[in-house]
C-alpha positions in Angstrom: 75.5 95.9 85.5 74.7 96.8 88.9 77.7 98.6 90.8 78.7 96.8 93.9 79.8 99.4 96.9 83.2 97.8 99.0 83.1 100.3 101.9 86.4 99.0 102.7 88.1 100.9 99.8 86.6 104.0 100.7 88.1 103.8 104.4 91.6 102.7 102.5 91.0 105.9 100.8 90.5 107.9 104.0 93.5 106.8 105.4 95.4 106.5 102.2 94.6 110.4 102.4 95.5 111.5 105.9 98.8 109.0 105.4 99.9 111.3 102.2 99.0 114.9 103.4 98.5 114.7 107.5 102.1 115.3 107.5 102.3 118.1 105.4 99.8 119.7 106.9 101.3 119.6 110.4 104.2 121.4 109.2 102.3 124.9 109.1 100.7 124.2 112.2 103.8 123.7 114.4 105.3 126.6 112.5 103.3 128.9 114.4 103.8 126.9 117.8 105.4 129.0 120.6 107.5 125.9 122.1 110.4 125.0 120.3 110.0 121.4 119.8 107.2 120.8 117.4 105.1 118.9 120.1 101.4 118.1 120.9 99.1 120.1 122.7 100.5 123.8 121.0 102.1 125.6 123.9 100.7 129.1 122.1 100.4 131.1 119.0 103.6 132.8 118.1 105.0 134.1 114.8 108.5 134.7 115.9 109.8 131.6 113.9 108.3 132.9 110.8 110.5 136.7 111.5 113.6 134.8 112.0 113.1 133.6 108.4 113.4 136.7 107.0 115.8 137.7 109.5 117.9 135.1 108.0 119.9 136.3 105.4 121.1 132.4 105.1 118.8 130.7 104.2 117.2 133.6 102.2 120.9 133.2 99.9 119.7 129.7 100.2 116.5 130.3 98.8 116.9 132.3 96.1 119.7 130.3 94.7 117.0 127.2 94.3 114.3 129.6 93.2 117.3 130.5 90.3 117.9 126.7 89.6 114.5 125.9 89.7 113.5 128.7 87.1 116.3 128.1 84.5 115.9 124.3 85.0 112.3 124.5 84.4 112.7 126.7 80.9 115.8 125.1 79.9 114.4 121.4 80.2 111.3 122.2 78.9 112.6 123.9 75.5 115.0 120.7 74.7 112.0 118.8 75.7 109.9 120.2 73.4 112.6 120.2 70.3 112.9 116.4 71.4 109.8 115.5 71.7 108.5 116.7 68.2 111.3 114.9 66.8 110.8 111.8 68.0 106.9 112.1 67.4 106.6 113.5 64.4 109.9 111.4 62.8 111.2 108.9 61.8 115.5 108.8 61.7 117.9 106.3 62.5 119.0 105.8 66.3 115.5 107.4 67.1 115.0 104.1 69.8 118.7 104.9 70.9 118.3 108.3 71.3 114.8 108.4 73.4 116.7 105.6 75.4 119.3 107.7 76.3 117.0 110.7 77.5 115.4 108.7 79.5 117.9 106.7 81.4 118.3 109.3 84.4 115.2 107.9 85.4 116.5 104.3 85.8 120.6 105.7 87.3 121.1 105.7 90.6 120.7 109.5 91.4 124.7 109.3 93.3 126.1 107.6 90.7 124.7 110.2 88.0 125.9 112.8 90.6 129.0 111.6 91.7 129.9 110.9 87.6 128.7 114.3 86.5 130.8 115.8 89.6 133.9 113.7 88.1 133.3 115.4 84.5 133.2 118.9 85.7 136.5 118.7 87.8 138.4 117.0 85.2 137.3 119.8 83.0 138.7 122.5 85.4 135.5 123.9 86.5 134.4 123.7 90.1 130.8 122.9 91.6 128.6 126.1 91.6 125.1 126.7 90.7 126.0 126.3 86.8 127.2 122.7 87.4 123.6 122.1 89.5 121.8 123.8 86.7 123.1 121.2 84.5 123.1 118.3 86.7 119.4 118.8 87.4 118.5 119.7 83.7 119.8 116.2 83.0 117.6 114.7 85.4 114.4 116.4 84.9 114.8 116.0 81.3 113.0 112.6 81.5 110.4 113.8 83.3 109.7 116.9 81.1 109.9 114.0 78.3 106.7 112.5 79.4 104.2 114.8 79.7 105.6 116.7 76.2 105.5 113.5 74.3 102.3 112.8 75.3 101.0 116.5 74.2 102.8 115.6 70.9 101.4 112.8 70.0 97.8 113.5 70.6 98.0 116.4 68.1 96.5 116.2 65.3 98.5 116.0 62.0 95.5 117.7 59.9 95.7 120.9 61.5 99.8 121.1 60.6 98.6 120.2 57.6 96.0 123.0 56.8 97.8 125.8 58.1 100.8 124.6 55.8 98.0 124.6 52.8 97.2 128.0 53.6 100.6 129.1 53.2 102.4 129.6 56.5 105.8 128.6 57.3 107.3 125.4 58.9 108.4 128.0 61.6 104.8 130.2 61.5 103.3 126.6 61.8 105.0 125.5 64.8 104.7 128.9 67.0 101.0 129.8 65.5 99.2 125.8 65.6 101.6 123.6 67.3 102.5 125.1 70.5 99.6 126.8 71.5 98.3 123.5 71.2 100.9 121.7 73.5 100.7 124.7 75.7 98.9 122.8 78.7 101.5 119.9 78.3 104.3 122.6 78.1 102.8 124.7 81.4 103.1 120.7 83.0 106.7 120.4 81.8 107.3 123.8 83.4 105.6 123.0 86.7 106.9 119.4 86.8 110.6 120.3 85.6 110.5 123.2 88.8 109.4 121.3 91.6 111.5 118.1 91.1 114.7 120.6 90.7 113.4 122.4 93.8 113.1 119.8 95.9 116.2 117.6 94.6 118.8 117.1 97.2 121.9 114.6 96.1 122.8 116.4 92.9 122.6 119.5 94.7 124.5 118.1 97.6 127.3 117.1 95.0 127.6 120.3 93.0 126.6 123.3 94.3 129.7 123.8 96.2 130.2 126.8 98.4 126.3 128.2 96.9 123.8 125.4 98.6 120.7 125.6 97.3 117.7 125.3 100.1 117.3 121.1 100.4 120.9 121.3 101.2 121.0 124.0 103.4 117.8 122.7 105.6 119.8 119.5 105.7 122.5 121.2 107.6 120.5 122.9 109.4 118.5 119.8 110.7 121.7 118.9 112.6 120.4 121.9 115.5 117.6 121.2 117.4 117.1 124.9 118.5 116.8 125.8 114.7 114.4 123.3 113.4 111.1 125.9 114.1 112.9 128.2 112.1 112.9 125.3 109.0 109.5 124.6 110.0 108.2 128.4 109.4 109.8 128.0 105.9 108.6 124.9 104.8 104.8 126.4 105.6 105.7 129.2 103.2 106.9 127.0 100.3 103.6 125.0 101.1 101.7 128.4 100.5 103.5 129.5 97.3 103.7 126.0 95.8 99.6 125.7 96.2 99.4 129.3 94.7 101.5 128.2 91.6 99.7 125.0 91.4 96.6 127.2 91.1 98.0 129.4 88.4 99.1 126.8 86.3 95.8 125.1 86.2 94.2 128.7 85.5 96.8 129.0 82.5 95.7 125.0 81.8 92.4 125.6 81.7 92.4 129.1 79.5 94.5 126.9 77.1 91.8 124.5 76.9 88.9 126.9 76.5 91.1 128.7 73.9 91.4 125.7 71.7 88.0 124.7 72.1 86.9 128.0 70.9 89.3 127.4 67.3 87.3 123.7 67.3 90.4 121.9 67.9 90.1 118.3 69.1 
């Protein structure tokens, strides 16, 4: 059959396109704009916003407390996913339908509700809200999303190959490190990348539990209130735009290795 070109969906693509990433890409442009307010034509090349960045100790604290929730989120979420998703592919138990329901459900809460009861928990339990309780709070969220993309990985792998290394005579355990997960291993480098951005980015829960240690969506949201300091923001948000494009980059290098690796044992 005879493929019929619509040349309207490619100009919906086009503008579907500059919709989705013109704004992004403005954001390292006015970064480097000499004015103050991010306006149009450029008033000159500058990089004194980017220096005040650094010069910031701030926003660095800022920083480097979501690059710490973002990393232990990212492994924590990813190793009960993967516990959780082999059990629920791989068996058969009672509550099974319960219990992926229940993992799942942050993604159908309303976020402040889910923050404002987790909140509510960790006061009446005489803690206070610190990076621990945001840890927590955004493991729970991420979990479903983790959830996903290792479920899938689970259940396209192929039962025979548990099967023959168990014949051969390794170990439930020796099975599971040596077949199974460097078989998952691009769904598991996913879970990491996914889990990490969304606790990155994720403002309410942070908002409602980090306390007196904001993590960097909250502290950019204060600091949106001062005209005079949103270059500043700007000149950071161009270098998270660099380093998350270099990470993306690296985890589809360590995707990709994964793939050639299995290919070359003649997995599936």
């Amino acid at each position: 059959m005879k493929s019929v070109r619509l040349p309207f969906l490619s100009i919906y693509l086009v503008v579907y396109l500059v919709f989705l990433y013109a704004p992004i890409l403005v954001i390292p442009v006015f970064s480097f704009n000499a004015a103050a307010a991010p306006t149009l034509p450029l008033s000159g090349f500058t990089l004194k916003w980017h220096e005040m960045v650094w010069g910031n100790a701030q926003m660095l604290r800022a920083a480097l407390n979501s690059l710490i929730v973002g990393l232990s989120v990212s492994l924590l979420t990813t190793t009960l996913g993967v516990l959780a998703a082999r059990a629920l592919s791989r068996h058969r138990f009672p509550g099974q339908k319960a219990a992926s329901g229940l993992i799942m459900a942050p993604l159908f809460l309303p976020e402040i509700i889910v923050a404002v009861s987790l909140l509510t928990i960790i006061l009446s339990l005489g803690f206070s809200a610190s990076l621990i309780a945001v840890i927590l709070g955004h493991t729970v969220f991420c979990l479903p999303y983790a959830m996903s993309v290792l479920t899938a990985g689970f259940q396209n792998l192929d039962p025979s190959l548990e099967e023959a290394s168990r014949d051969l005579g390794e170990t439930a355990f020796g099975t599971f490190r040596r077949v199974i997960l460097p078989v998952v291993s691009p769904a598991i480098v996913s879970s990491l990348l996914v889990s990490f951005t969304i606790s990155f980015d994720e403002f309410i829960l942070a908002f409602f539990l980090s306390g007196s240690e904001p993590t960097l969506p909250v502290y950019i949201w204060g600091q949106l209130r001062f005209a005079a300091r949103l270059p500043a923001v700007l000149a950071l948000g161009s270098i998270i735009l660099v380093l998350s494009i270099a990470l993306l980059a690296i985890a589809e290098i360590l995707r990709k290795r994964a793939e050639d690796r299995l290919t070359a044992m003649g997995a599936p």
